[in-house]
VOKOLPA-359125 format. One record per residue (C-alpha): x, y, z; residue number from 1; residue in one letter. Coordinates in steps of 0.2 Angstrom, whole numbers, plus 2048, in hexadecimal, padded with zeros to 3 digits. Layout:
BEGIN
NODE X Y Z NUM a
...
END
This chain:
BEGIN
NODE 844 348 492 1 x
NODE 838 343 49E 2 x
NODE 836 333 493 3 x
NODE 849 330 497 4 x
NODE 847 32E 4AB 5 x
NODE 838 324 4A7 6 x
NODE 843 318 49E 7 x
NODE 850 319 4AB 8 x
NODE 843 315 4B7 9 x
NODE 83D 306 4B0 10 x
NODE 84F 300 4AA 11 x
NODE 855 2FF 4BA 12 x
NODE 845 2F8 4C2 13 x
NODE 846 2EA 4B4 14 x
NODE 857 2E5 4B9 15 x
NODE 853 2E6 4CA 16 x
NODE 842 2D8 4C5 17 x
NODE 84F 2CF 4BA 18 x
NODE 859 2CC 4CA 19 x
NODE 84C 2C1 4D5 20 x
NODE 844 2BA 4C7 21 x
NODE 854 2B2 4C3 22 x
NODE 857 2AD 4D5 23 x
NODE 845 2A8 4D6 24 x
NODE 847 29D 4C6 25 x
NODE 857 294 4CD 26 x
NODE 84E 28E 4DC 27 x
NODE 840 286 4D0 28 x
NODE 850 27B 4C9 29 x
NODE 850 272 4D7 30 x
NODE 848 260 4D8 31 x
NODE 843 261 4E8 32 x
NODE 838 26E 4EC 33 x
NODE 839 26D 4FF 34 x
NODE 833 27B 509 35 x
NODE 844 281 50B 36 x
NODE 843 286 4F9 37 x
NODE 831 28E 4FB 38 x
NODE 836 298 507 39 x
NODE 843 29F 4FD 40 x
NODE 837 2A3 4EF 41 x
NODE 82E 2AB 4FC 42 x
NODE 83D 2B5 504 43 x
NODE 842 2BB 4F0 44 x
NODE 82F 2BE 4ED 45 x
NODE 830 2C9 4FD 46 x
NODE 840 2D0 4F9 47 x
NODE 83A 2D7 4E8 48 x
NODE 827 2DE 4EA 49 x
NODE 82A 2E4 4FE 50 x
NODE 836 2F2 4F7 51 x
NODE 82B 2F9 4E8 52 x
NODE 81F 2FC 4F6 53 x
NODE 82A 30A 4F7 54 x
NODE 830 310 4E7 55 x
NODE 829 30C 4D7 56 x
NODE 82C 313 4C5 57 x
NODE 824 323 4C4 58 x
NODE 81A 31F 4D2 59 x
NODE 81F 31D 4E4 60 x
NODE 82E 326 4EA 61 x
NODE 833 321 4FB 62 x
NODE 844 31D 4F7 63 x
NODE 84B 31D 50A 64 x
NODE 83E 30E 510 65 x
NODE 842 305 4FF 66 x
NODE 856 307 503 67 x
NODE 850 2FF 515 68 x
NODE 844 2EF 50B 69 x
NODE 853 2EB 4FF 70 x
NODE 861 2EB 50B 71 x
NODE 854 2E2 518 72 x
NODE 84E 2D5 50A 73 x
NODE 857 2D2 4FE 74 x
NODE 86A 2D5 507 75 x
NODE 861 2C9 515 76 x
NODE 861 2BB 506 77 x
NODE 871 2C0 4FE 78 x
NODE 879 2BF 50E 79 x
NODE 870 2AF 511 80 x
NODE 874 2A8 4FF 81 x
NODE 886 2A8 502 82 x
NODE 887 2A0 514 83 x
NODE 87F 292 50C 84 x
NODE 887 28B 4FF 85 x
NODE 879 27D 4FB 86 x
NODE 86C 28A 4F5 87 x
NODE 86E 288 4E3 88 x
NODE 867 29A 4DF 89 x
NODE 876 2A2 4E4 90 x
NODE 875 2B6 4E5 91 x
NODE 87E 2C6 4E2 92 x
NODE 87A 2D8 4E5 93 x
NODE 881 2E1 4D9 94 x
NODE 870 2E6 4D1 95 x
NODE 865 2EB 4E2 96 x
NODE 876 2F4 4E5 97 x
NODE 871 2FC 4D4 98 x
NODE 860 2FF 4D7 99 x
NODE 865 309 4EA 100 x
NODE 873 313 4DF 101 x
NODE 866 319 4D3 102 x
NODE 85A 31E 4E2 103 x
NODE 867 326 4EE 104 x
NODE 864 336 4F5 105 x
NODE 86B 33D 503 106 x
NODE 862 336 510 107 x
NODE 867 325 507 108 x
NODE 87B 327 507 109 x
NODE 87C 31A 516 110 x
NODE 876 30D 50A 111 x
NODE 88B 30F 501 112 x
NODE 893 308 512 113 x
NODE 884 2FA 516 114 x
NODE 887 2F2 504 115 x
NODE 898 2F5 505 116 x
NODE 898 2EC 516 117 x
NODE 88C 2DD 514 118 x
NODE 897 2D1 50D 119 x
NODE 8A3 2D2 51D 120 x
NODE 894 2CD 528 121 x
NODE 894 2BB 51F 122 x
NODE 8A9 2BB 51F 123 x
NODE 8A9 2B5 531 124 x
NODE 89E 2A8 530 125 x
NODE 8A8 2A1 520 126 x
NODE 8B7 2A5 526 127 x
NODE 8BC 2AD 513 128 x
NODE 8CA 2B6 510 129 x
NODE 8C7 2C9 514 130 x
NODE 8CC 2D0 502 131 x
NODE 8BD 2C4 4FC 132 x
NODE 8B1 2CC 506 133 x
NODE 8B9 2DE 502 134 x
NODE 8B9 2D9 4F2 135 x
NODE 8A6 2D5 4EE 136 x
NODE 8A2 2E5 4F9 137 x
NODE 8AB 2F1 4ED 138 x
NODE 8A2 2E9 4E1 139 x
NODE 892 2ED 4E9 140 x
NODE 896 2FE 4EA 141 x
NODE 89E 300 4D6 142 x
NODE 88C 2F9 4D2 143 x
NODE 885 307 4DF 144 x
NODE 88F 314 4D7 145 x
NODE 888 310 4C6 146 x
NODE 878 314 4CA 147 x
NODE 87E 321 4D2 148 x
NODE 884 32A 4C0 149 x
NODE 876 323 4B6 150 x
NODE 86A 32C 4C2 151 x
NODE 874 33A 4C0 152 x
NODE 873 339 4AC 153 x
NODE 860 338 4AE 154 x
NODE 85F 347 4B8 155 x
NODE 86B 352 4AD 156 x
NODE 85F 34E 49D 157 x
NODE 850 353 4A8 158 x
NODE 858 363 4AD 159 x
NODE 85F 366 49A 160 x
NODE 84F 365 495 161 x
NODE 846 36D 4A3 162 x
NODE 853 37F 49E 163 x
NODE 84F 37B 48E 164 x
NODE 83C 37E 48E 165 x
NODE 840 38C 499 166 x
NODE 84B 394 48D 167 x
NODE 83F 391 480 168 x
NODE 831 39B 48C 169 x
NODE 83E 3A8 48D 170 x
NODE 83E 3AB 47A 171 x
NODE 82C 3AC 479 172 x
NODE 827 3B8 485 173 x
NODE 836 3C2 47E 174 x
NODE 82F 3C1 46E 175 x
NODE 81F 3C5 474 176 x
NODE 825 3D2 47D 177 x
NODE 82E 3D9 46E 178 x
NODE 81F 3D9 465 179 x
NODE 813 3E1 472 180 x
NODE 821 3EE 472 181 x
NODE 81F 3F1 460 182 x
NODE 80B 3F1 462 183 x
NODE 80C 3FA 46D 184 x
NODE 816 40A 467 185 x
NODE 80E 409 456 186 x
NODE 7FB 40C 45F 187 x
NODE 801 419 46B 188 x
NODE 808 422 45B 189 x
NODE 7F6 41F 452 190 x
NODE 7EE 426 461 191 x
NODE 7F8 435 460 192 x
NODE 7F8 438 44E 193 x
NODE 7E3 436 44F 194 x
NODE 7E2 443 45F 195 x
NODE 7ED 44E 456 196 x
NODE 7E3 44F 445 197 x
NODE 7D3 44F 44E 198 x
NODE 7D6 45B 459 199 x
NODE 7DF 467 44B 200 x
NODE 7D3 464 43C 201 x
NODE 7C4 45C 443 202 x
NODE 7BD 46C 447 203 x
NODE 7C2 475 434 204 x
NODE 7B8 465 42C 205 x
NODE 7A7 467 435 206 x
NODE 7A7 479 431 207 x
NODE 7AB 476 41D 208 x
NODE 79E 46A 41E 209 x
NODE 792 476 429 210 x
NODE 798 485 418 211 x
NODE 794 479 40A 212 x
NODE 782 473 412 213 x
NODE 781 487 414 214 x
NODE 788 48B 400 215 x
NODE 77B 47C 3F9 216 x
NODE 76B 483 402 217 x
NODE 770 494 3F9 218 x
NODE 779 490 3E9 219 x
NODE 765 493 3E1 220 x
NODE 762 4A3 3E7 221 x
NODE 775 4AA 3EC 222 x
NODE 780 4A3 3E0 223 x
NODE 78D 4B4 3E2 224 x
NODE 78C 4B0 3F6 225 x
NODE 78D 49F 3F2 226 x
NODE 79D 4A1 3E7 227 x
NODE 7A3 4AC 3F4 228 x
NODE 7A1 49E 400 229 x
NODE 7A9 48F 3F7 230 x
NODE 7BC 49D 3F5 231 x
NODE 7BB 49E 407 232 x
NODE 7B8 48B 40A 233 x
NODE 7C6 487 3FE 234 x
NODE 7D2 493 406 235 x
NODE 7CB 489 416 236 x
NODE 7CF 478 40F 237 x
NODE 7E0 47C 40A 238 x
NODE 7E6 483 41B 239 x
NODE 7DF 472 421 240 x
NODE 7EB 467 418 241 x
NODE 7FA 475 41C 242 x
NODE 7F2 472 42E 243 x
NODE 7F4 45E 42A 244 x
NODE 804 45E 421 245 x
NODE 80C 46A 42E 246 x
NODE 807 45D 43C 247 x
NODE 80E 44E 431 248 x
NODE 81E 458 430 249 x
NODE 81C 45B 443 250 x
NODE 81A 44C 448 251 x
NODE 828 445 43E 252 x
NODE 835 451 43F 253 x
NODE 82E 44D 456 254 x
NODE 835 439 452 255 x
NODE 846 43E 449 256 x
NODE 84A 449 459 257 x
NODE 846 43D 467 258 x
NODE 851 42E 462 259 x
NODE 85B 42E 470 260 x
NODE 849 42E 47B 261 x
NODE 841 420 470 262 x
NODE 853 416 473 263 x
NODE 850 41B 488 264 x
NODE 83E 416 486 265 x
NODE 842 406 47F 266 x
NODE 850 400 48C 267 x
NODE 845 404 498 268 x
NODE 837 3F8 495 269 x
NODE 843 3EB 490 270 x
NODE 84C 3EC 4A3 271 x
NODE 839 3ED 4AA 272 x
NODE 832 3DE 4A0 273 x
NODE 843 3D2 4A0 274 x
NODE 84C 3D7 4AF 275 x
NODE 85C 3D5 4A4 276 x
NODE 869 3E0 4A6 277 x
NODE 86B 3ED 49A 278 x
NODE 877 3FD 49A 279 x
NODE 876 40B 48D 280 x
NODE 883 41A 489 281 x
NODE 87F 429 47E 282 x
NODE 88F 432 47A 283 x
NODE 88D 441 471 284 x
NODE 87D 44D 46D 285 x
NODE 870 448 463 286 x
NODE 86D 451 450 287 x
NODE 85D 450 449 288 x
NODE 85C 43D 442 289 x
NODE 854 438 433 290 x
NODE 845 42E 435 291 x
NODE 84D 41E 42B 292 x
NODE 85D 41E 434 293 x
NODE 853 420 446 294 x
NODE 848 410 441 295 x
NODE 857 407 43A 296 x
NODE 860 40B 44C 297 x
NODE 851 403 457 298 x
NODE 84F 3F6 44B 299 x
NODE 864 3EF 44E 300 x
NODE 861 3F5 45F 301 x
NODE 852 3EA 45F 302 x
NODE 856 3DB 456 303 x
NODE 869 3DA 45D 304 x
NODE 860 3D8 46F 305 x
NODE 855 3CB 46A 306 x
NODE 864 3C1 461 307 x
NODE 86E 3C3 471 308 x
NODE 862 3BB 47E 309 x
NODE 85A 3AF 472 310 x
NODE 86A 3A8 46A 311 x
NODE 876 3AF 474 312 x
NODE 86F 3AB 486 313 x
NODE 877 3BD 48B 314 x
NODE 874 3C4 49D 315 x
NODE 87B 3D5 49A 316 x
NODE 878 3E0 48D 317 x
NODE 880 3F1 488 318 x
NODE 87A 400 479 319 x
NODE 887 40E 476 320 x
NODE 87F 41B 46B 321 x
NODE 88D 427 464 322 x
NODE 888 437 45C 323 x
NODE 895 440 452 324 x
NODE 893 44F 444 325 x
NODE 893 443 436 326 x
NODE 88F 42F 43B 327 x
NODE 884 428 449 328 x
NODE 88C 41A 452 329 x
NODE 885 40A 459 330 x
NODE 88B 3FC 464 331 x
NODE 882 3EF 46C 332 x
NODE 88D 3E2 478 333 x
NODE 886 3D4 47F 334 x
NODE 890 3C5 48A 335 x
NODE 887 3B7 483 336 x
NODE 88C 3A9 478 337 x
NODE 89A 3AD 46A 338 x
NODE 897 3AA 45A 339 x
NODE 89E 39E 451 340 x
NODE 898 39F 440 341 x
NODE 88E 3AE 43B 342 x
NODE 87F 3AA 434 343 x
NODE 874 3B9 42B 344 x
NODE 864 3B3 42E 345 x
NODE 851 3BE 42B 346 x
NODE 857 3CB 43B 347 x
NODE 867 3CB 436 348 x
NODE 866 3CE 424 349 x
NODE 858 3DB 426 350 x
NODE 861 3E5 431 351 x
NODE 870 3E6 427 352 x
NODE 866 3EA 417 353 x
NODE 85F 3F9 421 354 x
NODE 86C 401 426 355 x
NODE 876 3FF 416 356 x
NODE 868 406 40C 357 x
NODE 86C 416 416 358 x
NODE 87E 416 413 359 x
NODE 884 40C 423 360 x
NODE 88B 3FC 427 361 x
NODE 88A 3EE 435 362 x
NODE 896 3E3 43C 363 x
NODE 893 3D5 447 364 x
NODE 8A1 3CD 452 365 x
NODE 8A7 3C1 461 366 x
NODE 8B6 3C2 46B 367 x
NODE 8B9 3B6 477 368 x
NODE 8C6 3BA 486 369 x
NODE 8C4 3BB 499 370 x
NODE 8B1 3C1 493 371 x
NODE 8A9 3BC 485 372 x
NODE 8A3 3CB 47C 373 x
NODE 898 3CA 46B 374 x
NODE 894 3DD 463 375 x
NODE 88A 3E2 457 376 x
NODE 891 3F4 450 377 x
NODE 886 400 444 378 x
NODE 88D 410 43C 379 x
NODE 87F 419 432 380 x
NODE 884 42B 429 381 x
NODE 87A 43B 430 382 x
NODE 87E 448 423 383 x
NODE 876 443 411 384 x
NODE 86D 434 416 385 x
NODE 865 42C 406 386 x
NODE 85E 41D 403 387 x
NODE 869 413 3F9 388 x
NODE 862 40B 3EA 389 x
NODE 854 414 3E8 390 x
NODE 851 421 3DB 391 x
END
């Protein structure tokens, strides 16, 4: 987009060079080349390089002292053009009025009334009618206006594509963000899962290794002791692995009873790291959950957040978790974009294959009213959860 105000730039800096050259060119026409017409050429030559002192394309931006040059200048000669009826290079100012209209700012907006007013300076010296001179001054300022809007259509594409690669920042840190989340959790359950077993069966190990060193030294000349030794190691070993799968067990049965914590967890440090708004609800008591249907439920919770702020631009979010005897309840809302066509993309489509597979179902859905609201609603069976299609 910034290729779009370039050629804006230079477009209306060509029709503004296009404008003296031609009057410049007209002047050459002459036969006699007195010094009359040399200082014309000289006056247009003026007119047209003084300004771009001032502003040039993409590089000087003085726009106020450019305004002044032109109207000084070149309104000087147009002015001059029309008292003289002679001078065969007869002008307009419908382009420089162009030229100011694309440049004006706010401390430009006195250039409108000066080009609307110029052609009534020369009205009493030709003693024109006064719609004439009203006349070519509203055309000054219709050619002002248009470059008025067409710098206003330059600007809205830069800033289109400015909010565009903001957006597109957006959605990668989100995604990054997501991911570090998901990194994050799975080496925090890795460190705890690798204290847990070395602090429970480290020590067991080192002294089944320490008994075995003891039993081969002696297996020559104490084989009964020996013997003796390995039943009591192999009564060791198999309360180790009860030890192991006790904490297994532990730690699993810890992650089916905490859903409503992880879902907590989670909304935290999506408030702390986005800043979006985000509410959540938990209606009912939580049962002891399955550890499928707790993954599938942070899995919709996860991917419906990250459909609704990178396609859905949405600035608040809400999570309703509903625990009843028999069904656990999911609804995510969100007060972004509705959805016109419903598209089951990779997200979608895995999402809605997990929770299936456990007996559920998904819904997605827009209604648009005094709020737009999209929801994504989840209902996954608690009691007899199985995994469909499996044997």
């Amino acid at each position: 987009m910034r290729k779009i105000l370039s050629f804006m730039d230079w477009g209306i800096f060509a029709l503004r060079l296009y404008h003296y050259i031609l009057l410049s060119s007209r002047l050459f026409t002459e036969s006699d080349l007195s010094n009359r017409t040399w200082l014309n050429v000289i006056w247009l030559m003026a007119a047209l390089i003084v300004p771009l002192i001032f502003w040039f394309p993409q590089r000087r931006m003085n726009k106020v002292w450019f305004c002044i040059a032109e109207l000084l200048l070149g309104g000087s000669y147009y002015v001059n053009s029309v008292i003289h009826p002679e001078l065969t290079s007869k002008a307009d100012y419908l382009l420089p009025s162009l030229t100011m209209g694309y440049l004006l700012t706010k401390q430009t907006l006195w250039v409108i009334p000066a080009i609307l007013f110029i052609p009534f300076i020369f009205q009493s010296y030709l003693k024109s009618p006064w719609e004439q001179a009203f006349s070519s001054g509203t055309d000054n300022v219709l050619f002002c206006f248009i470059g008025i809007w067409a710098s206003f259509v330059a600007k809205a594409y830069y800033q289109k594509n400015e909010l565009v690669v903001e957006v597109e920042q957006q959605n990668k840190l989100l995604t990054h963000y997501a991911a570090e989340i998901e990194k994050m959790t799975l080496l925090e359950e890795r460190n705890r899962m690798s204290k847990e077993l070395h602090d429970t069966l480290g020590h067991s190990f080192i002294s089944i290794i320490m008994s075995l060193d003891a039993s081969i030294a002696l297996m020559d000349r104490k084989p009964a002791e020996v013997k003796e030794r390995l039943i009591r190691l192999r009564a060791l070993a198999e309360q180790n692995l009860d030890e192991m799968r006790s904490i297994v067990h532990e730690i699993g049965e810890e992650e089916e009873s905490n859903l409503v914590w992880q879902v907590e967890a989670h909304v935290a440090n999506f408030r702390e790291h986005t800043g979006i708004l985000l509410t959540l609800n938990v209606l009912g008591t939580e049962q002891h959950t399955h550890f499928e249907v707790r993954q599938a439920i942070l899995r919709v919770i996860q991917e419906s957040i990250t459909n609704a702020l990178k396609h859905g631009k949405a600035s608040q979010l809400h999570l309703e978790l509903q625990f009843s005897e028999f069904v656990l309840h999911l609804v995510v809302r969100n007060n972004g974009k509705p959805i016109d066509k419903l598209e089951y993309g990779f997200g979608l489509t895995t999402m809605k294959h997990r929770v299936e597979r456990l007996g559920g179902s998904l819904f997605v859905s827009s209604v648009v009213g005094a709020e737009t609201i999209t929801e994504v609603r989840c209902e996954i069976p608690l009691k007899g959860v199985g995994l469909h299609g499996e044997n």
